[in-house]
C-alpha positions in Angstrom: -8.2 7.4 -6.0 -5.3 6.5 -4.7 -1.2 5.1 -4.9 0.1 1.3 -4.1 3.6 0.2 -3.9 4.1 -3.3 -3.4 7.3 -4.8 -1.5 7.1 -8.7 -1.4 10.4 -10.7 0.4 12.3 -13.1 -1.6 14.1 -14.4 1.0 12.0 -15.7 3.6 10.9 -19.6 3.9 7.3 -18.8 4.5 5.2 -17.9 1.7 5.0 -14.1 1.8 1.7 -13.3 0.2 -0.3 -15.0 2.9 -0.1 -11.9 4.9 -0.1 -8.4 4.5 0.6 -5.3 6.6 -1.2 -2.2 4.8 0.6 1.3 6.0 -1.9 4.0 4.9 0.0 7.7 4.6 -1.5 10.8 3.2 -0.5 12.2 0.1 2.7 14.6 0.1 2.3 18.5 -0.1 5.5 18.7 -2.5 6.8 15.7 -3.9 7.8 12.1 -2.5 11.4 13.0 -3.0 10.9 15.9 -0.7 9.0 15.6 1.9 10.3 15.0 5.6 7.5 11.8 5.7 7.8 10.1 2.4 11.0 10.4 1.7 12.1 7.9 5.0 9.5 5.8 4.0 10.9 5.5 0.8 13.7 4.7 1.9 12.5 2.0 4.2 10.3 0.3 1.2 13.7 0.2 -0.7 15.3 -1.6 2.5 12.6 -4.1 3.0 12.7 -5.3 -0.9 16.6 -5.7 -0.2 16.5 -9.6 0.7 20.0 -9.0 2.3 19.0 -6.2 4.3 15.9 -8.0 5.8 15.9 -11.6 5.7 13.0 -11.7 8.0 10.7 -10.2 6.0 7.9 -12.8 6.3 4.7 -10.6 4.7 3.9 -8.8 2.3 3.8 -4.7 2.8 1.4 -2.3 0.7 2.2 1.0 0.9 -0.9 3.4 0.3 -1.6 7.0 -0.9 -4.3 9.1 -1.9 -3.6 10.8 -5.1 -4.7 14.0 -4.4 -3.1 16.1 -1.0 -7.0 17.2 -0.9 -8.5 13.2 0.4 -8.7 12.5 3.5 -7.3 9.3 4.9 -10.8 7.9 5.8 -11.9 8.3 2.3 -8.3 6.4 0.8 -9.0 3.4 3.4 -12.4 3.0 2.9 -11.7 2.9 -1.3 -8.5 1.0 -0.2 -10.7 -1.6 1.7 -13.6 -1.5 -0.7 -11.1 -2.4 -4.1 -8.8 -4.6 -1.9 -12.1 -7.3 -0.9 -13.6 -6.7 -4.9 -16.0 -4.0 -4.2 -16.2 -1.3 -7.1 -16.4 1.8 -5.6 -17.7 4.7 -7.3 -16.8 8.3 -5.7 -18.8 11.0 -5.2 -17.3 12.9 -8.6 -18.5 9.5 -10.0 -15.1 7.9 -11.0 -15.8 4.2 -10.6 -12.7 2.2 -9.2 -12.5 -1.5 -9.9 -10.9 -4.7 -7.8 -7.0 -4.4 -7.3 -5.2 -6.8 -9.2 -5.2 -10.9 -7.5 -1.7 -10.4 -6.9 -2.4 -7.8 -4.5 -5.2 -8.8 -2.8 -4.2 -12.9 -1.7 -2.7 -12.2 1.5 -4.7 -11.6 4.6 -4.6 -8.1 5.7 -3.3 -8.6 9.6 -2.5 -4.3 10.2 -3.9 -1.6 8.5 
């Protein structure tokens, strides 16, 4: 399985759920508040929902993690990819995943 956080601009005059940039990071070791990678990044998703501190947010940006330190990436993008177009995917332990919600999935995915 894996983690989403959603950061959509409230700011910008275009329509920010026609687009979306996916950034795909593996799971942390420790914890989010922790680690020398997630913590940053955690601190940039909280800059980018600021509409003050970016105005020219334009697209919406998913931010995606496996659950478990022990998936690789390959396996989170391909489950990633498979819920985010409406495919369920069932893993090899034989947890079945269904279709992210249509509030996630309406923009066009332009970086992965």
């Amino acid at each position: 399985g894996f983690d989403v956080a959603k950061v959509i601009s409230l700011s910008s005059g275009v329509v920010p759920t026609e687009e979306t940039i996916v950034l795909v990071v593996p799971a942390p070791t420790s914890t989010w508040g922790t680690s020398s990678l997630h913590f940053p990044l955690l601190y940039f998703l909280q800059r980018l929902s600021n509409a003050q501190q970016s105005p020219w947010l334009a697209k919406t940006i998913l931010l995606v993690s496996p659950t478990d330190s022990s998936t690789e990436l390959e396996s989170t993008i391909s489950t990633f990819l498979d819920t985010y177009l409406g495919t369920t995917y069932h893993s090899v332990e034989g947890e079945s995943i269904s279709q992210l919600p249509p509030d996630y999935t309406m923009g066009i995915i332009r970086n992965l």
